[in-house]
N, CA, C and O atoms as a printed pandas DataFrame, in Angstrom:
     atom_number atom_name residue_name chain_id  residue_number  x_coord  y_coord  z_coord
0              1         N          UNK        A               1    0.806   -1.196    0.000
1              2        CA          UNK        A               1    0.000    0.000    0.000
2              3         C          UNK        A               1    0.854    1.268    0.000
3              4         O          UNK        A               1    0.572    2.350   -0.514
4              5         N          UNK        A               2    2.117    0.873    0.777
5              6        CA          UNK        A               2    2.523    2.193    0.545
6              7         C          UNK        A               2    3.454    3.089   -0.847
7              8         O          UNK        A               2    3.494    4.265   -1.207
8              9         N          UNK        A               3    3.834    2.347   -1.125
9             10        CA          UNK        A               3    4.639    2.400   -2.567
10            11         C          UNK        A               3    3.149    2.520   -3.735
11            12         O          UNK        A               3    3.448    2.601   -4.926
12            13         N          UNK        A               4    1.860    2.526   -3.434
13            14        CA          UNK        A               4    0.733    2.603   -4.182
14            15         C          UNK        A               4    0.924    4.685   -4.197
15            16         O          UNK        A               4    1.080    5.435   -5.160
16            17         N          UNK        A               5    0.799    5.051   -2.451
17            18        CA          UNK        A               5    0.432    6.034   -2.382
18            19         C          UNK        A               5    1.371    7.344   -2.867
19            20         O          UNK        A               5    1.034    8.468   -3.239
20            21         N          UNK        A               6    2.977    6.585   -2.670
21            22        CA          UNK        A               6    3.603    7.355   -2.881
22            23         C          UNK        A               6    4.281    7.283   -4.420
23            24         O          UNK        A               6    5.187    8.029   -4.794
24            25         N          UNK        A               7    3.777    6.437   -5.075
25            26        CA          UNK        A               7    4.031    6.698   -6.717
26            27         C          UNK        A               7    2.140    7.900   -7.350
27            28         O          UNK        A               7    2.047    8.668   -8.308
28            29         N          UNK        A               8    1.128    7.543   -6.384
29            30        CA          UNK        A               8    0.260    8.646   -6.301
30            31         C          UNK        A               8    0.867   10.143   -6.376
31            32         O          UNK        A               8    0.975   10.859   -7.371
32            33         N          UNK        A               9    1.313   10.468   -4.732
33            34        CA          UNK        A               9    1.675   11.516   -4.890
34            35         C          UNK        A               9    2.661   12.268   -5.817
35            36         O          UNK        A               9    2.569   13.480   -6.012
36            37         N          UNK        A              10    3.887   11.251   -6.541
37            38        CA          UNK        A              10    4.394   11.535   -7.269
38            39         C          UNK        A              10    3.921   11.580   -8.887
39            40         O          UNK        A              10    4.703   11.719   -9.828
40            41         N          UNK        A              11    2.561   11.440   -8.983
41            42        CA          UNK        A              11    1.993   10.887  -10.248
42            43         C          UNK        A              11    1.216   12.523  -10.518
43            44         O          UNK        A              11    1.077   13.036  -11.628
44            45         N          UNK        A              12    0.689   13.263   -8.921
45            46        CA          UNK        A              12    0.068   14.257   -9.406
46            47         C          UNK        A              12    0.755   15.604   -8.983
47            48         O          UNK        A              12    0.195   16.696   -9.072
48            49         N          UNK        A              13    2.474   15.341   -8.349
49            50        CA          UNK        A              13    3.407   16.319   -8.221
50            51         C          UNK        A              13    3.628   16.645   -9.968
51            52         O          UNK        A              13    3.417   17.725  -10.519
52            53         N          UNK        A              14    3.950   15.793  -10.402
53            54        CA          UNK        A              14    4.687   15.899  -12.168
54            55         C          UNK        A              14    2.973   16.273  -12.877
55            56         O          UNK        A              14    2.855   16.784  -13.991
56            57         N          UNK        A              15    2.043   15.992  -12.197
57            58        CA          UNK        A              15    0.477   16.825  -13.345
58            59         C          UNK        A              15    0.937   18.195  -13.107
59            60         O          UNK        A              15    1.096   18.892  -14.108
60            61         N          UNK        A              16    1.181   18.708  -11.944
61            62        CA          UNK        A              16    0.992   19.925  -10.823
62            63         C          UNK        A              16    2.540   20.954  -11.752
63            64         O          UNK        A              16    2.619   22.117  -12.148
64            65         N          UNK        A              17    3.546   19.750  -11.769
65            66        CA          UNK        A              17    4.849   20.690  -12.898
66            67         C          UNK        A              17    4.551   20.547  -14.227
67            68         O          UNK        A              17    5.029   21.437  -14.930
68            69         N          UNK        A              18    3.859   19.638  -14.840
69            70        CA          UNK        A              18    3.322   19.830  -16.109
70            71         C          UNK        A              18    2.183   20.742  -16.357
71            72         O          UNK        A              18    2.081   20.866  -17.577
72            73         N          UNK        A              19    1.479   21.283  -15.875
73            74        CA          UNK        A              19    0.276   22.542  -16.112
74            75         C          UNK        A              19    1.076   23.244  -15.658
75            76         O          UNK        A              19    1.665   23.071  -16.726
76            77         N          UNK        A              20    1.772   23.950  -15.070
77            78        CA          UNK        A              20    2.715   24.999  -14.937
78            79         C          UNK        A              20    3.365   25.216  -16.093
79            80         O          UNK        A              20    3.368   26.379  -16.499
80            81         N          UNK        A              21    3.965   24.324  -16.783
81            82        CA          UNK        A              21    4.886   24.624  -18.205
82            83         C          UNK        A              21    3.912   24.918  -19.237
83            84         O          UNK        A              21    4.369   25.363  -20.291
84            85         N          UNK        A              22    1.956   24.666  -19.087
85            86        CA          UNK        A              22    1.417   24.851  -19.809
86            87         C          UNK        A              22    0.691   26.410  -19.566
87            88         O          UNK        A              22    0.177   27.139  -20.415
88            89         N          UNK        A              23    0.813   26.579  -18.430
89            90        CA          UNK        A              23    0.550   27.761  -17.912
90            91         C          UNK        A              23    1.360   28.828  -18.528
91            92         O          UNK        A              23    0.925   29.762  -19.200
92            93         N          UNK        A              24    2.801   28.542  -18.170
93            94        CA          UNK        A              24    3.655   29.472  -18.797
94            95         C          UNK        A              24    3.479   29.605  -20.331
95            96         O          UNK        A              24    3.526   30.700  -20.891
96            97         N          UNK        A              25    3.285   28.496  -20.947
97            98        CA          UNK        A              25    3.334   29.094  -22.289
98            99         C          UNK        A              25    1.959   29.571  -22.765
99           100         O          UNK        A              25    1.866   30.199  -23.819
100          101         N          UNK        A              26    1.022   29.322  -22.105
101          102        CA          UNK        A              26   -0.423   30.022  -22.123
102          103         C          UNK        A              26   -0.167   31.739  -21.605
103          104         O          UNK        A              26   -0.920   32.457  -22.264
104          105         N          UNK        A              27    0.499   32.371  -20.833
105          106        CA          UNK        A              27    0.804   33.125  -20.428
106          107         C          UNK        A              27    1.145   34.202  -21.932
107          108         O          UNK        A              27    0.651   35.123  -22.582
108          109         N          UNK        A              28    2.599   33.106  -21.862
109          110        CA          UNK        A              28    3.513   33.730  -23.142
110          111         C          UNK        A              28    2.683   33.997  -24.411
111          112         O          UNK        A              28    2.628   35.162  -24.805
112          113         N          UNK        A              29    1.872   32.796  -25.258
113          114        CA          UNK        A              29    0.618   33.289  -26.116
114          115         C          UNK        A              29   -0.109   35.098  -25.987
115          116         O          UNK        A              29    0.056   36.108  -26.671
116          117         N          UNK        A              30   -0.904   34.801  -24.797
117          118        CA          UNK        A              30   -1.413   36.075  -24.350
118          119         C          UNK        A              30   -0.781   37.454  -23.832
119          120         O          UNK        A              30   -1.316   38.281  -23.094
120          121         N          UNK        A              31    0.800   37.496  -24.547
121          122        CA          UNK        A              31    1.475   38.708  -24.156
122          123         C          UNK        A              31    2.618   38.791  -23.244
123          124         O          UNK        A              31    3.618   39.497  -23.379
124          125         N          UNK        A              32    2.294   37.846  -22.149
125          126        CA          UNK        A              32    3.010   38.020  -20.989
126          127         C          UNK        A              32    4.725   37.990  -21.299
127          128         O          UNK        A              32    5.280   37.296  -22.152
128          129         N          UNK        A              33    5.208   38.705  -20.592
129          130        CA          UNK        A              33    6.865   38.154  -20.345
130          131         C          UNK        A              33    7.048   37.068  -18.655
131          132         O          UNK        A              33    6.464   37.555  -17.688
132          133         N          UNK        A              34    7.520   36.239  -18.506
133          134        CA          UNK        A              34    7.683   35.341  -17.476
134          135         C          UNK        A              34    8.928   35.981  -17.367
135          136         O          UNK        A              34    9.843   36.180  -18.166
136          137         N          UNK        A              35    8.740   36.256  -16.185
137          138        CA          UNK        A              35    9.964   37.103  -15.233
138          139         C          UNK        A              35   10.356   35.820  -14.192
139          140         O          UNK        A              35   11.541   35.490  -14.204
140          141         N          UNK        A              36    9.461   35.090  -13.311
141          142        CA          UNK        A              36    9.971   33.935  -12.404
142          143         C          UNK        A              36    9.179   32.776  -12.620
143          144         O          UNK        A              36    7.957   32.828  -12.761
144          145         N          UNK        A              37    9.974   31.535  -12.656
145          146        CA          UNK        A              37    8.459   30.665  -12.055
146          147         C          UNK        A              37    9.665   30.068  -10.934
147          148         O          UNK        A              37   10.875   30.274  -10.844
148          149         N          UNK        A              38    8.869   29.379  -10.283
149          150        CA          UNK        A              38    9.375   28.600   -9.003
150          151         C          UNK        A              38   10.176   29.374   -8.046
151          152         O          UNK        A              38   11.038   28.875   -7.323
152          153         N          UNK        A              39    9.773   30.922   -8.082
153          154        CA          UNK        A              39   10.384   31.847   -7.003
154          155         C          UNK        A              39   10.103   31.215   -5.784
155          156         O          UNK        A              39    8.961   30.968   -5.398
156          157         N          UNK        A              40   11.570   30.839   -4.915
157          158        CA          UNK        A              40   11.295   30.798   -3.307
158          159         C          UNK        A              40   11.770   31.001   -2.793
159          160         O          UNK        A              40   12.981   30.852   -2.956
160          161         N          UNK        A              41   11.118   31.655   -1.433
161          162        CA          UNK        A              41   11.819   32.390   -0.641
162          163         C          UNK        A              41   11.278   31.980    1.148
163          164         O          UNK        A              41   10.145   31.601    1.444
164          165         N          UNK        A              42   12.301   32.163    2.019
165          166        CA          UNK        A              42   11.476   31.343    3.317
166          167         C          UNK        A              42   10.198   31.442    3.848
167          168         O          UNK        A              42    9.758   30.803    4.804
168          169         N          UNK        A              43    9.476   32.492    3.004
169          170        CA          UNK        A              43    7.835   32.522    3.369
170          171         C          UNK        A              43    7.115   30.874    2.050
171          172         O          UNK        A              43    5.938   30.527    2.142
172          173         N          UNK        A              44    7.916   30.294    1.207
173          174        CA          UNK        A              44    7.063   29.467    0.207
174          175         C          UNK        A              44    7.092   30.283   -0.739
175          176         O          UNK        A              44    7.603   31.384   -0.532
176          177         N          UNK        A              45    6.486   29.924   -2.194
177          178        CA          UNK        A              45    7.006   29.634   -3.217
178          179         C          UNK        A              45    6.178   30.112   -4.280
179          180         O          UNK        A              45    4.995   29.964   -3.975
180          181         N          UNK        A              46    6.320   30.583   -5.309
181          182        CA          UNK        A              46    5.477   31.249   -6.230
182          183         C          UNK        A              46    5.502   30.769   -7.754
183          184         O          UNK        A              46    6.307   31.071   -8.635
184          185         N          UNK        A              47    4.268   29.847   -7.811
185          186        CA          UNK        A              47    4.572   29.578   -9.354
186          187         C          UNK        A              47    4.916   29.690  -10.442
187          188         O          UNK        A              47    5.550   28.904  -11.147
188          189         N          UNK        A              48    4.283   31.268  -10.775
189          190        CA          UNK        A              48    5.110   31.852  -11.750
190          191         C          UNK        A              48    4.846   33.645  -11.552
191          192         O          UNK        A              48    3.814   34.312  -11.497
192          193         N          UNK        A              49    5.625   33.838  -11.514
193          194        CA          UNK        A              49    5.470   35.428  -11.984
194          195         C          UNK        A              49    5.836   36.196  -13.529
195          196         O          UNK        A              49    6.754   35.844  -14.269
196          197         N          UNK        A              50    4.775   37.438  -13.819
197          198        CA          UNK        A              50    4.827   37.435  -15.564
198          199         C          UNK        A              50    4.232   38.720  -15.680
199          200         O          UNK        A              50    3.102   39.031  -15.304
200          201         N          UNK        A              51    5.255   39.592  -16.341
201          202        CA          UNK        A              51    4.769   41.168  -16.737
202          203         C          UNK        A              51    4.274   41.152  -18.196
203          204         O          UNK        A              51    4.550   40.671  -19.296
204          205         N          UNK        A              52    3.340   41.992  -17.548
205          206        CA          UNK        A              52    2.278   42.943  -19.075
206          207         C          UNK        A              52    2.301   43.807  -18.791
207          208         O          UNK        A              52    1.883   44.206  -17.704
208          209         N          UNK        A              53    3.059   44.797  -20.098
209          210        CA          UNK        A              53    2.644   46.067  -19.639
210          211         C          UNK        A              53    3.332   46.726  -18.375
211          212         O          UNK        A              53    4.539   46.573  -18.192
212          213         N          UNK        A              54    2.500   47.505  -17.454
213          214        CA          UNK        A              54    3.757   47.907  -16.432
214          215         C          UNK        A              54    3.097   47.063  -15.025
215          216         O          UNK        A              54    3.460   47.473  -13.922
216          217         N          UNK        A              55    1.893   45.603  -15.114
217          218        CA          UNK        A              55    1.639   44.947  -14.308
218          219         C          UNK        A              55    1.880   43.942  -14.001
219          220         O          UNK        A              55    1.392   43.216  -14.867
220          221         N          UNK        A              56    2.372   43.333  -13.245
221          222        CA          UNK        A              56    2.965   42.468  -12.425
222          223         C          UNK        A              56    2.353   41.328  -12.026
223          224         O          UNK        A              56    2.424   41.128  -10.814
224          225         N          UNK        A              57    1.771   40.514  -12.672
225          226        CA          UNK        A              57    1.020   38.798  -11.925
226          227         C          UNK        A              57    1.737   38.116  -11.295
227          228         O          UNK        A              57    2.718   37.670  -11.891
228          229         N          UNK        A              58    1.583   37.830  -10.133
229          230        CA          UNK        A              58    2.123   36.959   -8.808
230          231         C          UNK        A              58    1.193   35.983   -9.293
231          232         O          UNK        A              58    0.056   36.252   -8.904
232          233         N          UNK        A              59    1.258   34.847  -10.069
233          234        CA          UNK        A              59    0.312   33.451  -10.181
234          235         C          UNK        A              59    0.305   32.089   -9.504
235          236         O          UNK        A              59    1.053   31.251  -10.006
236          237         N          UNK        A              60   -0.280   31.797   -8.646
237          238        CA          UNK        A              60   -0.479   29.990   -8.307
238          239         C          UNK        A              60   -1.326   29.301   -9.183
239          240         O          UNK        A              60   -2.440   29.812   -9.288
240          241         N          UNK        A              61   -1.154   28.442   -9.741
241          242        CA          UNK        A              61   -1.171   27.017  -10.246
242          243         C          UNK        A              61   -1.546   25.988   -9.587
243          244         O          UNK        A              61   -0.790   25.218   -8.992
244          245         N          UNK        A              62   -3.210   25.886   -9.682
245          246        CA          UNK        A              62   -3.710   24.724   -9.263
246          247         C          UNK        A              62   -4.394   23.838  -10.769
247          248         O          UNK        A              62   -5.154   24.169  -11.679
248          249         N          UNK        A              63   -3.770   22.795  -10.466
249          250        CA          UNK        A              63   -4.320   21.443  -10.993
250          251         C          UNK        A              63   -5.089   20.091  -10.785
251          252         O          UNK        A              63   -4.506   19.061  -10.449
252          253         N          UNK        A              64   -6.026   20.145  -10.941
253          254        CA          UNK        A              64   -7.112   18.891  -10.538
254          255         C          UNK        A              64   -7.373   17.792  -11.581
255          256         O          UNK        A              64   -7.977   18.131  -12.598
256          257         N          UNK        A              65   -7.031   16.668  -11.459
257          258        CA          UNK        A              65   -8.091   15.926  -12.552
258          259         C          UNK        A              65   -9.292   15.542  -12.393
259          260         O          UNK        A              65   -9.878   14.787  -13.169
260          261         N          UNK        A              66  -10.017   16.293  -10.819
261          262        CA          UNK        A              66  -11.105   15.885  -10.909
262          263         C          UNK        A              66  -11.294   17.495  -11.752
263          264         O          UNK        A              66  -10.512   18.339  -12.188
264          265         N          UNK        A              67  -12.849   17.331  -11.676
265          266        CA          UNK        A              67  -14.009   19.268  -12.071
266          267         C          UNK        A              67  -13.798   19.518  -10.906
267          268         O          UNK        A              67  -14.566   20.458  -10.705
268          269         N          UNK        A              68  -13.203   19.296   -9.851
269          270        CA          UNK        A              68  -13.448   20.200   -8.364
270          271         C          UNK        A              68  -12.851   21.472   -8.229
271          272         O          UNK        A              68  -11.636   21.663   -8.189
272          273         N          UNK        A              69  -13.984   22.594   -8.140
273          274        CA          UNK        A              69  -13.243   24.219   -7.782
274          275         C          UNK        A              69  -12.300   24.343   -7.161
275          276         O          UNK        A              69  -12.249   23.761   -6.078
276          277         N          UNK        A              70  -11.152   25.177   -7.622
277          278        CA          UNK        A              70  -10.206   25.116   -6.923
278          279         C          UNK        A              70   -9.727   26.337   -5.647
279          280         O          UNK        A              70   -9.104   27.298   -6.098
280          281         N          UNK        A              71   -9.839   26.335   -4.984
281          282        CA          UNK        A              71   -9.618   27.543   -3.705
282          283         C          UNK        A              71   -8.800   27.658   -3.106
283          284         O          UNK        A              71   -8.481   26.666   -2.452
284          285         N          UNK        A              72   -7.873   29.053   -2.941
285          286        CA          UNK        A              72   -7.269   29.253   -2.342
286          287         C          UNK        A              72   -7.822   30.037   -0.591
287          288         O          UNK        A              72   -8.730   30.823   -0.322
288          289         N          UNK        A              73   -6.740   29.335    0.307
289          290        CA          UNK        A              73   -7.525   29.533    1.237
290          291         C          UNK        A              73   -6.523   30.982    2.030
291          292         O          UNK        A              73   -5.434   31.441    1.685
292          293         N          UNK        A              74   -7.243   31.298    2.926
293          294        CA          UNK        A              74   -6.370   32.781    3.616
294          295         C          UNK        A              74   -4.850   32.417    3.381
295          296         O          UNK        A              74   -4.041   32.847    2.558
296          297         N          UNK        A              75   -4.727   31.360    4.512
297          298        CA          UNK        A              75   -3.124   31.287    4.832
298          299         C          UNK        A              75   -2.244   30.644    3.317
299          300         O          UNK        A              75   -1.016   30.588    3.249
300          301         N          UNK        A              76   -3.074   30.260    2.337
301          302        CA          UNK        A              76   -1.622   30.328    1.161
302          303         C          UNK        A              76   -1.987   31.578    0.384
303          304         O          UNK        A              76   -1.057   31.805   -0.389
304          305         N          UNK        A              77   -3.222   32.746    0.223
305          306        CA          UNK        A              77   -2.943   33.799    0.245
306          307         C          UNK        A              77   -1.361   34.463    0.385
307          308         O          UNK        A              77   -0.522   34.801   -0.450
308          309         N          UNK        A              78   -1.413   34.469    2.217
309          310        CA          UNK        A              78   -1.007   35.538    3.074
310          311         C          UNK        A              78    0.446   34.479    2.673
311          312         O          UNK        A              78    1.547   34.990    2.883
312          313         N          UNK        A              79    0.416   33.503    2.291
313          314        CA          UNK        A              79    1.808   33.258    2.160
314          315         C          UNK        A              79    2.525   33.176    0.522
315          316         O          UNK        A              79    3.651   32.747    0.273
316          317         N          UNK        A              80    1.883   33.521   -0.115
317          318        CA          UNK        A              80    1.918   33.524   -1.622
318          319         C          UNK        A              80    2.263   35.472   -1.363
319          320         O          UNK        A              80    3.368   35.899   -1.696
320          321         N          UNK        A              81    1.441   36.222   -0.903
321          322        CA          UNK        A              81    1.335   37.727   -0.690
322          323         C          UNK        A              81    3.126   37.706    0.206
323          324         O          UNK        A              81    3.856   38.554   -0.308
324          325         N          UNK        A              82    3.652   37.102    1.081
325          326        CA          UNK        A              82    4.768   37.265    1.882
326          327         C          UNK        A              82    5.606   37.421    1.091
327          328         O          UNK        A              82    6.446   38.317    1.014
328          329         N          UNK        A              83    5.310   36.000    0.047
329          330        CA          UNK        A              83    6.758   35.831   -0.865
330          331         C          UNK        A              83    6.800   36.892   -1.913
331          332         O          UNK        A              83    7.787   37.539   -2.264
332          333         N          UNK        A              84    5.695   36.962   -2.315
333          334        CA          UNK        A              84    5.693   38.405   -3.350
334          335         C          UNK        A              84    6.211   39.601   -2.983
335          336         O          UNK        A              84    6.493   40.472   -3.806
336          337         N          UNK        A              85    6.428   39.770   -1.253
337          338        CA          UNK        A              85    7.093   40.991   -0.976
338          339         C          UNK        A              85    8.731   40.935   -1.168
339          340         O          UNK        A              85    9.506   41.776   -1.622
340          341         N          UNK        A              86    8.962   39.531   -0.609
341          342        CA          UNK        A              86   10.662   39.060   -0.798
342          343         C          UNK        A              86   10.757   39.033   -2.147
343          344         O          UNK        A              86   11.924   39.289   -2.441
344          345         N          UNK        A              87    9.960   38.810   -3.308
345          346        CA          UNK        A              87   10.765   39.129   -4.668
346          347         C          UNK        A              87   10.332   40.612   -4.931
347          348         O          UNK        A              87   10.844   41.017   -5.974
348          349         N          UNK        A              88    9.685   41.383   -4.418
349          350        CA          UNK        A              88   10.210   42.559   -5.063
350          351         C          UNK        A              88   11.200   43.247   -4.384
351          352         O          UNK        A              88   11.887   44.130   -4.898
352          353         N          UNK        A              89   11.322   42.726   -2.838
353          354        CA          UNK        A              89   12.562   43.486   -1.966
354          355         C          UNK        A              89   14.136   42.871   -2.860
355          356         O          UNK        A              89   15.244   43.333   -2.586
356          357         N          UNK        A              90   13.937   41.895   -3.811
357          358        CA          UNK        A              90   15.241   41.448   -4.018
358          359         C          UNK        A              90   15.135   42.289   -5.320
359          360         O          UNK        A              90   15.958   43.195   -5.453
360          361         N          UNK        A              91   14.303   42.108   -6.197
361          362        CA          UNK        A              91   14.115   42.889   -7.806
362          363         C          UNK        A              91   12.885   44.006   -7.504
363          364         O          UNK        A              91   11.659   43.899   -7.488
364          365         N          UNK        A              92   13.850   45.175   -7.261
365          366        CA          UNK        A              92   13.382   46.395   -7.001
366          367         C          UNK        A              92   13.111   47.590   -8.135
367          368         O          UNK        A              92   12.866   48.790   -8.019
368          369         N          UNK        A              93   13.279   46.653   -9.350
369          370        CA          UNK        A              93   12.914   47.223  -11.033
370          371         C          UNK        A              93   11.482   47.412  -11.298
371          372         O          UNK        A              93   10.963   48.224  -12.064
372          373         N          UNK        A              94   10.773   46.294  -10.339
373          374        CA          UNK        A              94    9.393   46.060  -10.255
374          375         C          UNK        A              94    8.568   46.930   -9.227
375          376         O          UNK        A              94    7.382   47.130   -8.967
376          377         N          UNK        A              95    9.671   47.300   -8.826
377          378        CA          UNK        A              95    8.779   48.424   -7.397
378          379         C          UNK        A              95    7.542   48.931   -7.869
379          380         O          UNK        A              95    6.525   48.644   -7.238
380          381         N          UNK        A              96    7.457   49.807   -9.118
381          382        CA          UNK        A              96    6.077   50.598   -9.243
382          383         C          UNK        A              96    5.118   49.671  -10.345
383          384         O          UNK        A              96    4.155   50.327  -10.742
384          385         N          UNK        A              97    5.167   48.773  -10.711
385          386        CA          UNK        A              97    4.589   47.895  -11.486
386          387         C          UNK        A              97    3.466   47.831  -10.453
387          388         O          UNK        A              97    3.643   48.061   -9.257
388          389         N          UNK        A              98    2.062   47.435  -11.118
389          390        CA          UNK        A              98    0.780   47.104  -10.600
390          391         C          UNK        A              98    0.875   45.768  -10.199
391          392         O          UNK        A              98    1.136   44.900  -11.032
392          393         N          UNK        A              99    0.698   45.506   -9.046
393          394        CA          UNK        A              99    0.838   43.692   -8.666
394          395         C          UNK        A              99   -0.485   43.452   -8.546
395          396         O          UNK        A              99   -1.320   44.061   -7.878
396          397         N          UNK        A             100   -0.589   42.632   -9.160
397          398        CA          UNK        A             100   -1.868   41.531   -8.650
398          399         C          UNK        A             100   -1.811   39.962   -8.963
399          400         O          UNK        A             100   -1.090   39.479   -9.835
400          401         N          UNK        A             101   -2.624   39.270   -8.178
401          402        CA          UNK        A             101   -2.710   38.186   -7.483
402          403         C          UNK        A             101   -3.860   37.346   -8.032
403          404         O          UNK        A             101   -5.022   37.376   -7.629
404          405         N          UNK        A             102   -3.195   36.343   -9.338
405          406        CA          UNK        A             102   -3.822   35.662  -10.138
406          407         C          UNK        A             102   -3.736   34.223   -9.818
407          408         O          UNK        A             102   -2.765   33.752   -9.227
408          409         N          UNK        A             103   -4.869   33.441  -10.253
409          410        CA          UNK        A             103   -4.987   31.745  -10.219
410          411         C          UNK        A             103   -5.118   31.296  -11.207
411          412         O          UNK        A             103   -5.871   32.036  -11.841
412          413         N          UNK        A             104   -4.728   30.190  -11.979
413          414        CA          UNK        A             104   -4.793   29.429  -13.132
414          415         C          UNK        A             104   -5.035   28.557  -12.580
415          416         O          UNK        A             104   -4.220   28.068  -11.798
416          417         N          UNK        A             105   -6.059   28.119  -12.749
417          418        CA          UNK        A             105   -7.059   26.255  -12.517
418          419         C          UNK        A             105   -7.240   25.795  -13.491
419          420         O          UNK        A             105   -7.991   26.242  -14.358
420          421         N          UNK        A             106   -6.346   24.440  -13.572
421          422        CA          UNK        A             106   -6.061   23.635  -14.690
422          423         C          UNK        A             106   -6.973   22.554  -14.058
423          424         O          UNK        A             106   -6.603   22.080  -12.984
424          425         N          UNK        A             107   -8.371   22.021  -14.732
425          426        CA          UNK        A             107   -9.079   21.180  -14.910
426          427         C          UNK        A             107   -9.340   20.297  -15.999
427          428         O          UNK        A             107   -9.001   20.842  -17.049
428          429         N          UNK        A             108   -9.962   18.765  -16.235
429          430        CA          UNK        A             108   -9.740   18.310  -17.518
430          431         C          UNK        A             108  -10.554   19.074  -18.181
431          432         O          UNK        A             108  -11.691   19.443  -17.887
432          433         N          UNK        A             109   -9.599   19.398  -19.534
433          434        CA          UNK        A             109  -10.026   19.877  -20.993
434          435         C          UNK        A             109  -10.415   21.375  -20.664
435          436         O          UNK        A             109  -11.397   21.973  -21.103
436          437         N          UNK        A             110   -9.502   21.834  -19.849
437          438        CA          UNK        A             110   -9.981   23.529  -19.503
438          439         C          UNK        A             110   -9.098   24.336  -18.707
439          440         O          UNK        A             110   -8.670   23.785  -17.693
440          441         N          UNK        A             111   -8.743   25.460  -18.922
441          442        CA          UNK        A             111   -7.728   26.253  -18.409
442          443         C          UNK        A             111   -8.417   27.564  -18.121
443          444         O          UNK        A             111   -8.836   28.321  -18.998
444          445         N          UNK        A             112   -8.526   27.837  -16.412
445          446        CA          UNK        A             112   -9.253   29.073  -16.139
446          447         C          UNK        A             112   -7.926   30.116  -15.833
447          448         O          UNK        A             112   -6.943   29.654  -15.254
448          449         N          UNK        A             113   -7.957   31.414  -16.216
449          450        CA          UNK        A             113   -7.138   32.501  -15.461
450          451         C          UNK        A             113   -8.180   33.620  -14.834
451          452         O          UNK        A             113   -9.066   34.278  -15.380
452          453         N          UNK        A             114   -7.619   33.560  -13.177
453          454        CA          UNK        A             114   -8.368   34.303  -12.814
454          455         C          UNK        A             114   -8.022   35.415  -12.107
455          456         O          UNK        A             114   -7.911   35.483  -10.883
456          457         N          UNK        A             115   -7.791   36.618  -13.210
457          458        CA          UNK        A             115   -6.892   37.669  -12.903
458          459         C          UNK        A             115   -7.881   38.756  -11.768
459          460         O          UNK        A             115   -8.974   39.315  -11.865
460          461         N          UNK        A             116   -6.487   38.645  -10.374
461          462        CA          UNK        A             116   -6.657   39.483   -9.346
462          463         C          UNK        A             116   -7.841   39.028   -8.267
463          464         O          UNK        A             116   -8.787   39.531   -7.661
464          465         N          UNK        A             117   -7.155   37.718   -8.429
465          466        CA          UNK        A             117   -7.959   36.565   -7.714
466          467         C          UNK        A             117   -8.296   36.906   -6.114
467          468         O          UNK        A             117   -9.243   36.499   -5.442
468          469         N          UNK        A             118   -7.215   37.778   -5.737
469          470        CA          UNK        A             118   -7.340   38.136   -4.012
470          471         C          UNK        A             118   -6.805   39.280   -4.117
471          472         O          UNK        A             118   -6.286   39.674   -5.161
472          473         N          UNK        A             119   -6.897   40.270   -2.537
473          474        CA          UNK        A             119   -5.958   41.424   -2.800
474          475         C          UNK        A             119   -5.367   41.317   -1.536
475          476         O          UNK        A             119   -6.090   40.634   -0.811
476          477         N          UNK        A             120   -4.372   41.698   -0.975
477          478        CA          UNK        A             120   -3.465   41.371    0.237
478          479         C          UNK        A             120   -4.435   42.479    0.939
479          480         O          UNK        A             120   -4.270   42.785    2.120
């Protein structure tokens, strides 16, 4: 049983890095420049980050193979919002750029972006 669960978890870690690479290039299509993905910093970790224009998307990347809505809850908010402060305290080019706080929910046969998903 246990070698069941843990080729599981490793079965929907690699879905979770594969919609990210589809994310990014869904991004890239629609304009974006990808400035980070896999930014981390000791607050946790930021999927991808990607400028348009002079605005700034801080994005998480959720992937389901079920249809189940995907939600972010306060505390990976407030910890997705932490790390976004440690990358602009390190890349301070971005200081006046508009930040906001987007979700991409990768479900079968469907890709939602849901720009300015929360606000700190």
């Amino acid at each position: 049983m246990r070698g069941s669960a843990k080729s599981t978890k490793m079965a929907s870690y690699r879905y979770g890095k594969f919609s990210e690479k589809i994310a990014t290039g869904y991004l890239i299509l629609k304009g974006y420049r990808i400035v980070a993905r896999n930014f981390s910093s000791h607050f946790g970790e930021i999927d991808i980050i990607a400028a348009r224009g002079r605005s700034l998307a801080v994005i998480e990347v959720k992937a389901r193979k079920s249809g189940a809505y995907e939600v972010l809850t306060t505390r990976q908010q407030k910890r997705i919002t932490n790390a976004a402060s440690a990358f602009l305290a390190q890349r301070p080019e971005f200081s006046d750029y508009e930040i906001r706080f987007d979700l991409m929910a990768f479900k079968p046969f469907s890709i939602e972006h849901i720009k300015d998903c929360w606000r700190p």
